[in-house]
N, C-alpha and C positions, 0 to 999 in steps of 0.2 A: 772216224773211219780208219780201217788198220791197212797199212798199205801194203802191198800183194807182191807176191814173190816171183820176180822174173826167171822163167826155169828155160834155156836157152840147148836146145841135144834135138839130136837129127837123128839117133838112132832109137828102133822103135822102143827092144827089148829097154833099152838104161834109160828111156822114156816112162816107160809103164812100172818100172821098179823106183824110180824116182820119187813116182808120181804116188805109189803107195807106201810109201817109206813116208813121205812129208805128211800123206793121210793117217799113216798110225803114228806120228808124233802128235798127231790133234791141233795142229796150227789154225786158228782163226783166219790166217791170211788166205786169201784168195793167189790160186799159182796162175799166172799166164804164162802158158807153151808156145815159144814159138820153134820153129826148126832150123832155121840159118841166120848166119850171121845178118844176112841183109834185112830179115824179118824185126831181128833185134834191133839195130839201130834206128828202123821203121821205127816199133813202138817207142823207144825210148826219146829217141826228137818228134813225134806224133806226126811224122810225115805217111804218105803211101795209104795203105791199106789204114792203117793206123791211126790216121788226119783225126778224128775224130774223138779219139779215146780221152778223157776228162785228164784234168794234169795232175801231175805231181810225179815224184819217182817212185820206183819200186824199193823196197825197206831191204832188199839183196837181191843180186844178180848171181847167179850158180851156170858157172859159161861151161860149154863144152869146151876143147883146143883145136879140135878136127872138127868143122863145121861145113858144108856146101856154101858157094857165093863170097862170103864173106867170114877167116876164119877168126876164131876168139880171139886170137894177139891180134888180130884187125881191130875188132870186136872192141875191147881194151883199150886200145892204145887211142881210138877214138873219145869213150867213153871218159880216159881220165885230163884228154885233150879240147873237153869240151867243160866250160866253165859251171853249164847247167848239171851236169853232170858227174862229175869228179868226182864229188863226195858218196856216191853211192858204192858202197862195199862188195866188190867184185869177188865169186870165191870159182876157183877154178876147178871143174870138176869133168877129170878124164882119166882116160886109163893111160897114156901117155908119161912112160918115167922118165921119159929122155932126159936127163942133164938139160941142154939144152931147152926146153921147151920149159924147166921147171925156172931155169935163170933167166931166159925171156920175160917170163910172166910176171917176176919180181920185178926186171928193171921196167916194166911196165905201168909197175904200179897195184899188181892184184895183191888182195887181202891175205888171200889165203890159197895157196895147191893143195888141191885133192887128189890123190889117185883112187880111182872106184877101186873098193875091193871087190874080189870074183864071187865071194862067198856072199849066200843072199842074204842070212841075219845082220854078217857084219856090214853090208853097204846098207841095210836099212837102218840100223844105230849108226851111222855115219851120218847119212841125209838127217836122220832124226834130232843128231847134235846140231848140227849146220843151219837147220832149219831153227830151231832154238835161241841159238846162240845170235846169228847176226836177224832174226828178225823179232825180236822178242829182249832177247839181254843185252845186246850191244846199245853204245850210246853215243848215236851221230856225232858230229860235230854241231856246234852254237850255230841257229839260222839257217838249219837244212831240213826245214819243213818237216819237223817229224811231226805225224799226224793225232800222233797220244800225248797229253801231257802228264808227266810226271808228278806233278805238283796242285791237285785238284783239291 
């Protein structure tokens, strides 16, 4: 089973352009939307609404930084503060260029800053790399449950 791509954005527009940008890269992965930071950390400890959802992590996390409830540097600094967790590749994806908000996010621990671009080919070959790269070419670390094996 290919593990699914956690896509974390409150807003609807970089919601729906997200969501078709990962569809014309042809990802096998399955995306769960959620909208806030709180919804996030729901599914990823399988608490809340969530309790229920079958285990293992998502193969990438793609966080907003301006989120409702609970925001992405929450989001984050959670995430890489929780043992089950950590090793999951965080890539940061907002429109936010602040200095600030982009050096947060590093000493936090995320993989990667994105700034969305405004132009819509070039954000869907962005999502389309992104989607690519860390759920498809990238290569966990040793004993993080990845779900394919390599070597069949």
């Amino acid at each position: 089973m290919i593990k699914p791509i956690l896509l974390v954005e409150d807003d609807p527009r970089d919601l729906e352009l997200t969501l078709v940008a990962l569809e014309r890269s042809q990802l096998a992965n399955e995306v769960i939307v959620v909208r806030d930071g709180e919804a996030a950390l729901e599914y990823l400890t399988r608490s809340g609404e969530h309790a229920a959802r079958a285990e293992g992590n998502p193969a990438v996390i793609l966080l907003d930084l301006k989120l409702p409830k609970v925001n992405g540097l929450e989001v984050l600094q959670t995430v890489r503060n929780t043992d089950a967790l950590r090793s999951i590749p965080v890539v940061m994806l907002t429109s936010s260029h602040e200095e600030t908000d982009v050096l947060r996010s590093y000493q936090l621990g995320v993989n990667a800053y994105v700034v969305k671009p405004v132009e819509f080919k070039q954000f869907v070959e962005a999502i389309a790399d992104l989607g690519i790269f860390w759920a498809v070419l990238n290569e966990p670390p040793p004993g993080s449950s990845r779900t394919r094996r390599r070597h069949e």
